[in-house]
Phi, psi and omega in degrees: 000313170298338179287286158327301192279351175271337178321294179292344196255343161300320189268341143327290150335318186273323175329304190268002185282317159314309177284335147323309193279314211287337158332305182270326167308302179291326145315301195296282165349317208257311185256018177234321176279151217238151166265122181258181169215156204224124159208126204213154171162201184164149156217136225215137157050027195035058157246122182257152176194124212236094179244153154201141191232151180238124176227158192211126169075057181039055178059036202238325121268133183192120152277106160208178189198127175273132158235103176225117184047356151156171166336117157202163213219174199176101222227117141204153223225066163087040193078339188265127222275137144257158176254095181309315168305314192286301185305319129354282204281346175266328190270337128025246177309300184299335159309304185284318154339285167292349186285348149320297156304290162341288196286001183265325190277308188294347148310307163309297127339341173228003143319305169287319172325293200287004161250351172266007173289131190235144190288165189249158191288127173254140202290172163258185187300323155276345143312310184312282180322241218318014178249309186285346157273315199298318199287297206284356179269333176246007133290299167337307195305308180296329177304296221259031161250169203273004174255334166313309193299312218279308188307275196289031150234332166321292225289306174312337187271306186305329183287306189292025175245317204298297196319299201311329187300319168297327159342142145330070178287331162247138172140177190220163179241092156232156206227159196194110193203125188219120194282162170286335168256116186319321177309339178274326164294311176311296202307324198282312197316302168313349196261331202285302189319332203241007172232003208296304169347319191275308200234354178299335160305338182261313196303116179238101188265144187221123174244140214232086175321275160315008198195181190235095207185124168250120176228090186218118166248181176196161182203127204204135166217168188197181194207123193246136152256085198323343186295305169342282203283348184265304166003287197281358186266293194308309180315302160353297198282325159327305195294132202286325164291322191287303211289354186286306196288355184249002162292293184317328179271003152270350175266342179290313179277340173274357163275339187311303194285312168317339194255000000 
């Protein structure tokens, strides 16, 4: 009898140890394996034509949308396409099924609503102005410490990290582009000149003085990695000023909802 019951609490064991590792696979996975993305177009002679595709898992999820003389999108799940219309229509129709029942409880529901309901007292105009100073006066407050300061550059450096991490790492931009006021073209020029640091390796701009012409394609791929983007969010939450300022702003929304 005892050889049975270590039998059993052993092959338990293995159970949950298993579903534990596959728990964790999928995690590790979920924050590792990276969502790329694709994006290609151009517009030319003012035709515009637009794809970007998202794939996960070696294509194993993938998605994409076309815009060429119009819409169209193209969803498949281990290879098999879905039909967003079939589904639609189905969930419809089960919508319309229930919706009977539905509008009968909330009838009901707002019946009993309008008699335990009492009407609330409405404030006067000043008190609103004195309710609407005092907050921008304890918002001043909360801005203008230095931990505050400290907190929203932290949070501003890790977000421009997060973002820059989602960004377009391979692909090119080029635009060729010249307005009916020459002068407007010159501004895009100067704006291109003063980012060229930033964007000149992918962005390549030719500005076009004599003529009138939006001439722009593009070809782009990326990458979203969740490990990345949760990275910078637990740093955010480490740092001793942002965890000071979101305890306030959370005790700031719970007098709030209280009052």
């Amino acid at each position: 009898m005892a050889g049975v019951l270590l039998t059993i609490l052993k092959i338990i064991g293995i159970v949950l140890l298993s579903i534990i590792a596959l728990l964790m696979l999928l995690l590790i996975i979920f924050l590792f394996v990276p969502v790329r993305y694709k994006a290609k177009g151009s517009f030319k002679d003012k035709i515009p034509k637009a794809r970007f595709s998202v794939s996960y898992l070696l294509y194993i999820l993938y998605a994409s949308f076309q815009y060429e003389s119009g819409f169209s999108y193209c969803i498949r799940i281990f290879g098999i396409k879905l039909d967003l219309k079939k589904l639609k229509k189905k969930k419809d129709n089960t919508a319309e099924d229930n919706k009977t029942e539905e509008e009968n409880k909330e009838d009901t529901a707002s019946k009993e609503d309008e008699k335990d309901s009492e009407p609330e007292e409405k404030k006067s105009i000043p008190e609103k102005i004195n309710e609407t100073v005092q907050k921008i006066d304890k918002a001043i407050d909360i801005l203008s410490r230095d931990t505050t300061k400290e907190a929203l550059e932290v949070t501003k450096y890790r977000i421009g990290k997060a973002i820059r991490s989602i960004l377009p790492y391979k692909g090119k931009i080029y635009a060729r582009i010249g307005l009916e006021n020459a002068g407007t073209t010159g501004k895009i020029l100067g704006v291109y000149k003063a980012l060229y640091d930033y964007i000149g390796d992918v962005v390549t701009f030719y500005p076009v003085f004599d003529s009138e012409v939006i001439d722009v394609s593009f070809d782009l791929k990326g990458r979203i990695r969740a490990a990345t983007i949760l990275y910078h969010l637990v740093r955010i939450y480490m740092d001793k000023n942002c965890r000071r300022l979101i305890k306030m702003l959370i005790k700031s929304k719970r007098r709030k909802d209280k009052k």
